[in-house]
Steps between C-alpha positions, in 0.01 A plus 500: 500500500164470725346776668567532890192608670585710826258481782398754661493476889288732677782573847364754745140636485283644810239319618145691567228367612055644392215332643160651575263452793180327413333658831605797424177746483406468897830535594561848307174606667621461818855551445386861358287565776756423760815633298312849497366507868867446600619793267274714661578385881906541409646798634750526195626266220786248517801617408754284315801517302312465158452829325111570504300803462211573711249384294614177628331369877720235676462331774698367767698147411298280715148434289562145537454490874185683489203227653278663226377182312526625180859597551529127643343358179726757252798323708411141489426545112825717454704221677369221334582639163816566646614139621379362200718749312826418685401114483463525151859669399670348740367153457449446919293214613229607781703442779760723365248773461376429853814554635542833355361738728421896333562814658333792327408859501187564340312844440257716289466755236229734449608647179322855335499658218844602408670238725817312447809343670848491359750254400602252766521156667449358806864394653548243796204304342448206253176515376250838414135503450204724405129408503266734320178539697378785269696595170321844483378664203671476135573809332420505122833566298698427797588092522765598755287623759609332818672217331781306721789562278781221526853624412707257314822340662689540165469938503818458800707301222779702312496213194512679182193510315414518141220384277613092527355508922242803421214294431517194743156351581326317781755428808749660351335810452738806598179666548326661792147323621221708558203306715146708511372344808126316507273501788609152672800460354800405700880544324800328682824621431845511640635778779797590289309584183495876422106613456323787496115614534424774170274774602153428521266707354160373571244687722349241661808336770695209441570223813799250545640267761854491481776270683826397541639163643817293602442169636740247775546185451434264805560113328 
């Protein structure tokens, strides 16, 4: 009797998407420069529903309507990436993507020494972003330090587990994903996915962009 060979059929993965800015270094000059100025001039810190500590600065939800040029640059690159991402995994011609018209919120972090947000996602939205404009200072002994930290789907299953699924590789990994951010580097990712910022434990403060978008369709 001849040996059946089973195939093996990869069925529901998450999509994430990691490009980096090749105009990157005058834009985190200015960025920084402006980012900080409008720390100072803010009368307090946004407020969210994220749990932060106060070694984390962020600003109001509107960065991407600033005139600043640099901020108009950051969202022309951060959009671009973004289109191409959606037309990619979605397989949509150019006049699809032309007809799909975004909607975001988009703000920044200025993240000190012993900063960190919590667990969470970003509901009544499709897609999440963060740009790194400056990924701080590593910390010897401390890989962690600031790392985006993606939580797997699979922890919310109740399937029981034993050493035959302990060990699954590549994308179908059980695993969490930890990302240590690069100056330049953008990471696309979906709303729904859990994530979390570890504490960062560099002296010298770390800057991101972050966003959130849902798009209409008008074919």
């Amino acid at each position: 009797m001849g040996v059946v060979k089973n195939d093996i059929v990869p069925m529901f993965s998450v999509p994430m998407g990691v490009s980096y800015n090749t105009a990157h270094e005058e834009l985190k000059s200015n960025l920084t420069q402006l980012f900080k100025q409008h720390e100072i001039k803010s009368q307090t810190d946004q407020h969210g529903s994220v749990k932060k500590n106060k070694q984390v600065f962020e600003s109001s939800f509107d960065l991407f309507d600033w005139p600043d040029p640099s901020v108009q640059q950051l969202q022309q690159y951060c959009w671009g990436q973004l289109y191409q991402f959606i037309g990619t995994i979605n397989q949509y011609d150019m006049n699809t993507l032309r007809n799909l018209h975004i909607a975001s919120e988009t703000w920044f972090h200025i993240t000190r020494k012993g900063g960190y947000f919590g667990i969470h996602n970003h509901p009544m939205a499709s897609w999440s972003g963060v740009y790194c404009v400056d990924a701080g200072e590593g910390v010897e002994d401390e890989p962690d330090s600031g790392a985006l930290h993606f939580i797997s789907p699979h922890i919310g299953t109740t399937s029981f587990i034993d050493r035959s699924c302990t060990n699954l590789g590549g994308q179908f990994s059980r695993e969490n994903k930890m990302m240590r951010l690069k100056d330049g580097q953008l990471v696309l990712f979906p709303s729904w996915l859990l994530h979390e910022v570890k504490p960062y434990l560099g002296s010298k403060e770390r800057i991101t962009v972050a966003f959130n978008c849902w798009f209409k369709y008008a074919g």
